[in-house]
LUMSESE-563091 format. One record per residue (C-alpha): residue number from 1; x, y, z. Coordinates in nm, 4 decimals. Example, Ala and Ser with C-alpha at 12.3 -4.5 7.8 and 13.67 -1.06 7.14 Angstrom:
<sites>
+-----+----------+----------+----------+
! pos !       c1 !       c2 !       c3 !
+-----+----------+----------+----------+
!   1 !   1.2300 !  -0.4500 !   0.7800 !
!   2 !   1.3670 !  -0.1060 !   0.7140 !
+-----+----------+----------+----------+
</sites>
This chain:
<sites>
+-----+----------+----------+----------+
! pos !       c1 !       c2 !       c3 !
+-----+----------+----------+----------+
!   1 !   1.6808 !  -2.9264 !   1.4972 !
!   2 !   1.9905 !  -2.7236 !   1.3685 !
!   3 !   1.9201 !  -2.3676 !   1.2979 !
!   4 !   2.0432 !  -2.4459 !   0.9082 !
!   5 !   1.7490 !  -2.6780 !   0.8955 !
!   6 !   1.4872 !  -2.4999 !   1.0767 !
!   7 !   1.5491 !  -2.1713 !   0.8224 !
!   8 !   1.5009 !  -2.4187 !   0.5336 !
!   9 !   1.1651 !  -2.5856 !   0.6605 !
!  10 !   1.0078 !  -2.2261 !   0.7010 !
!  11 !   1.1590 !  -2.0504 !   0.3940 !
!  12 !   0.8777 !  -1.8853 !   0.1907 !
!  13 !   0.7295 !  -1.9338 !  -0.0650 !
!  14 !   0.8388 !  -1.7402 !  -0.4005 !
!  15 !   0.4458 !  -1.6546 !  -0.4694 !
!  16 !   0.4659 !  -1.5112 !  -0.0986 !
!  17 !   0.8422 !  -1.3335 !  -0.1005 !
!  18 !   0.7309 !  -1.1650 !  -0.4267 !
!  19 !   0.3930 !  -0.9967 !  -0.2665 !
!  20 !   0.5965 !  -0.8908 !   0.0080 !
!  21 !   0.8584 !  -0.7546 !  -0.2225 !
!  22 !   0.5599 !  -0.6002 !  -0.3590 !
!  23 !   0.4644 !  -0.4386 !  -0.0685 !
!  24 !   0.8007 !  -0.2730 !  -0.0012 !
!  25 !   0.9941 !  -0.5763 !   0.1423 !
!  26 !   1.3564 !  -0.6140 !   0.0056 !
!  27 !   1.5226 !  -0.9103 !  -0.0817 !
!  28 !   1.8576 !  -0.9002 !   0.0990 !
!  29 !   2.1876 !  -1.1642 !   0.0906 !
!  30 !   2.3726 !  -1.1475 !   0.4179 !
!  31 !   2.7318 !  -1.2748 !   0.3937 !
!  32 !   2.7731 !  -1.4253 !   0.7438 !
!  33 !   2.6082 !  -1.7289 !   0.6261 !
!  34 !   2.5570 !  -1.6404 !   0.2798 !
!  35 !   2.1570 !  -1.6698 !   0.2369 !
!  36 !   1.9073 !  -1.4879 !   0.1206 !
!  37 !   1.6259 !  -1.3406 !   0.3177 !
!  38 !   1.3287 !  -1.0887 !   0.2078 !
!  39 !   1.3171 !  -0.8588 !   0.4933 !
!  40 !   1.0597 !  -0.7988 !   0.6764 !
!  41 !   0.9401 !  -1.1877 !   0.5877 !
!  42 !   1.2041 !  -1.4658 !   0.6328 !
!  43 !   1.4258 !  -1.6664 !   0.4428 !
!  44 !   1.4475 !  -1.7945 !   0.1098 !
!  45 !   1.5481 !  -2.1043 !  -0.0801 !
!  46 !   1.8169 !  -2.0276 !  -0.2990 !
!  47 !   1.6598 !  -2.1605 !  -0.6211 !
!  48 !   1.3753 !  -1.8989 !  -0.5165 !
!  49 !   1.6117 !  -1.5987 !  -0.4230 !
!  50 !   1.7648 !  -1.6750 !  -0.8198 !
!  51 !   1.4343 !  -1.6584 !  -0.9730 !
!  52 !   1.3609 !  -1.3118 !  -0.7923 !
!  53 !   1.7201 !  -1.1858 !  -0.9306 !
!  54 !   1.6673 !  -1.2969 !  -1.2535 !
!  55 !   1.3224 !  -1.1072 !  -1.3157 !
!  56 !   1.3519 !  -0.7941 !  -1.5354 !
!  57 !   1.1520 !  -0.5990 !  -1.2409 !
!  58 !   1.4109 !  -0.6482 !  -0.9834 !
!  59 !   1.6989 !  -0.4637 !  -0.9343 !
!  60 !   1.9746 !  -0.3532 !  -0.6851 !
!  61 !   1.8745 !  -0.1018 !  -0.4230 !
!  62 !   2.2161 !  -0.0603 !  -0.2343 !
!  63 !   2.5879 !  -0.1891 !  -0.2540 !
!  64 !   2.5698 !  -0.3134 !   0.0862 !
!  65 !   2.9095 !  -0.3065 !   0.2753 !
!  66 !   3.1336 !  -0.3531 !  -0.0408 !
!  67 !   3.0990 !  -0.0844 !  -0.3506 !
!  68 !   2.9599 !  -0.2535 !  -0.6686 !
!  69 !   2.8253 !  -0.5804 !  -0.4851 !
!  70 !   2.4988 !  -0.5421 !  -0.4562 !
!  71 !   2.3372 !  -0.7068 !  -0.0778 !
!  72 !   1.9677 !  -0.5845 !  -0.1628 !
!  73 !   1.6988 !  -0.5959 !  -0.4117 !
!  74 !   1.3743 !  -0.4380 !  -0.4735 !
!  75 !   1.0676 !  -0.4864 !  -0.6953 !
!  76 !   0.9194 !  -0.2349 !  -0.9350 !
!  77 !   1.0259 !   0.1565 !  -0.9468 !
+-----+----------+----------+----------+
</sites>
């Protein structure tokens, strides 16, 4: 099983990347094989990953290796 497959078979669930997120987790995009993954947890789907960016409670916690990219999210304040 190729490792591209594998990561999509065990992505999580939104329900379950949002109560991590809750729980201090941050949703992060890493460029070398451009994905998203909510770290500590796994990866996500990218329709998932979209819906976390889009909610109004989410927002950029760093700018990640380039200046006014953002490469991490967090939940709440």
């Amino acid at each position: 099983m190729s490792g591209a497959h594998r990561r999509r078979s065990m992505s999580l669930s939104l329900d379950k990347a949002l109560d991590l997120m809750r729980r201090g987790a941050r949703l992060m995009m890493m460029h070398s094989d451009r994905q998203y993954y909510v770290v500590p947890g796994g990866h996500l789907k990218p329709a998932d990953a979209q819906a976390i960016l889009n909610r109004p409670d989410v927002f950029a916690f760093d700018d990640g290796l380039f200046p006014g990219h953002p490469q991490s999210w967090k939940i709440g304040g």
